[in-house]
DRENPASE-724958 format. One record per residue (C-alpha): residue number from 1; residue in one letter; y, x, z. Coordinates in steps of 0.001 Angstrom, whole numbers. Example, Ala and Ser with C-alpha at 12.3 -4.5 7.8 and 13.67 -1.06 7.14 Angstrom:
<nodes>
  seq  type        y        x        z
    1     A    -4500    12300     7800
    2     S    -1060    13670     7140
</nodes>
This chain:
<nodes>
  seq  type        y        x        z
    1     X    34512    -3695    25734
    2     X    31391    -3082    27789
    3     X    31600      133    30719
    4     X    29072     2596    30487
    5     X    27562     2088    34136
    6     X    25681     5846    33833
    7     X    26544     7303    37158
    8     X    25082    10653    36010
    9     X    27845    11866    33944
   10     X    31817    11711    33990
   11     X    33221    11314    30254
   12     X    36761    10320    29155
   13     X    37266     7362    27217
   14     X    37719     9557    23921
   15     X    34078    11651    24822
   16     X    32161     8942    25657
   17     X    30544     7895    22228
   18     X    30721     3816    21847
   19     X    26986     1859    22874
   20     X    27327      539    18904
   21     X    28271     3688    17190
   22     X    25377     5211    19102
   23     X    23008     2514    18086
   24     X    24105     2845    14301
   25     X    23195     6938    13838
   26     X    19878     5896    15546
   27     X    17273     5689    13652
   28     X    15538     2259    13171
   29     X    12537     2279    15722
   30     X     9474     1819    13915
   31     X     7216    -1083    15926
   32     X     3379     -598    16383
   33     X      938    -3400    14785
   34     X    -1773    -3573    13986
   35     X    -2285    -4247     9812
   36     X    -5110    -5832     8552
   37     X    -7850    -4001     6114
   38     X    -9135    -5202     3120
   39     X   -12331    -3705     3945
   40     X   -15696    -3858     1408
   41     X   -18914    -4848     3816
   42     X   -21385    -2082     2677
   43     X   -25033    -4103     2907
   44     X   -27437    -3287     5759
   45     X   -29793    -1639     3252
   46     X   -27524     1071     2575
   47     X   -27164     1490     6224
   48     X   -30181     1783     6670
   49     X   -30938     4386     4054
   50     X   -28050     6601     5143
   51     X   -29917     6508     8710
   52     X   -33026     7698     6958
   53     X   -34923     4886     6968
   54     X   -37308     4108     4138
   55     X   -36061     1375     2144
   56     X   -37162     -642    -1038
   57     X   -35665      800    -4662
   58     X   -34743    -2458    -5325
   59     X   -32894    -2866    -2225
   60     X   -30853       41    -3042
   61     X   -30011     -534    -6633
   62     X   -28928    -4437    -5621
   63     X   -25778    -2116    -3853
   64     X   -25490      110    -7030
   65     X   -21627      888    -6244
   66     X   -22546     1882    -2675
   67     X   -25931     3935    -3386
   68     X   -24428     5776    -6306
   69     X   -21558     6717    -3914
   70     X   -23287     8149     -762
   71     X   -25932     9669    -3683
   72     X   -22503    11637    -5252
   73     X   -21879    12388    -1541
   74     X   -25232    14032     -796
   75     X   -24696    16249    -4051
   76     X   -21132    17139    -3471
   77     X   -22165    18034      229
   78     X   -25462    20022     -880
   79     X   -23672    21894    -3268
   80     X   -20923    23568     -611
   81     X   -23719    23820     1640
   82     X   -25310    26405     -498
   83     X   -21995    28127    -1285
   84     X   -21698    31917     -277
   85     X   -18968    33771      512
   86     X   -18317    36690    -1713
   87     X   -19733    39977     -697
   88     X   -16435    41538    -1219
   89     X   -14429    39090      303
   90     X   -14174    40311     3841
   91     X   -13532    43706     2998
   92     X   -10485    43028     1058
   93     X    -9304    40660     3716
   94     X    -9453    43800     5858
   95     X    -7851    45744     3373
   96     X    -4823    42937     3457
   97     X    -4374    43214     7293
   98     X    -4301    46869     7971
   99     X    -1818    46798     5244
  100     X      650    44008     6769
  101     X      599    46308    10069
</nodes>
């Protein structure tokens, strides 16, 4: 049996919870590390399109799975760019807090 050295607090044999029962309702400790990607090398030419630089067609279409990506990108992002709120929206947001007071 090993003494629990802990000068900080007095505890009867019966309080003093065992150093193995204590580790068993721990939970397991999960350990940092670091996990290796799988990660696809997108070519310089799409780089260098995405940083506006003027590239060659063919260039692009060589890295069709990339370019038609960061193209369906640009549209999503242009599309909730030009997304309004509606006119009516604020008012019945007002509405909604005056009645929750």
């Amino acid at each position: 049996m090993r003494d629990d050295l802990n000068p900080g607090e007095e505890r009867s044999e019966e309080e003093a919870p065992r150093k193995e029962e204590r580790r068993a309702s721990e939970d397991p400790t999960v350990s940092d590390r670091e996990v290796p990607l799988n990660v696809a090398h997108t070519p310089e030419a799409i780089h260098a399109w995405l940083d506006g630089e003027s590239i060659n067609e063919d260039q692009l279409h060589s890295a069709e799975k990339e370019y038609s990506f960061w193209r369906r990108v640009e549209q999503e992002t242009g599309a909730r760019r030009r997304m309004k709120t509606p006119s009516s929206l604020p008012g019945q947001i007002m509405r909604a807090i005056k009645k929750d007071e």
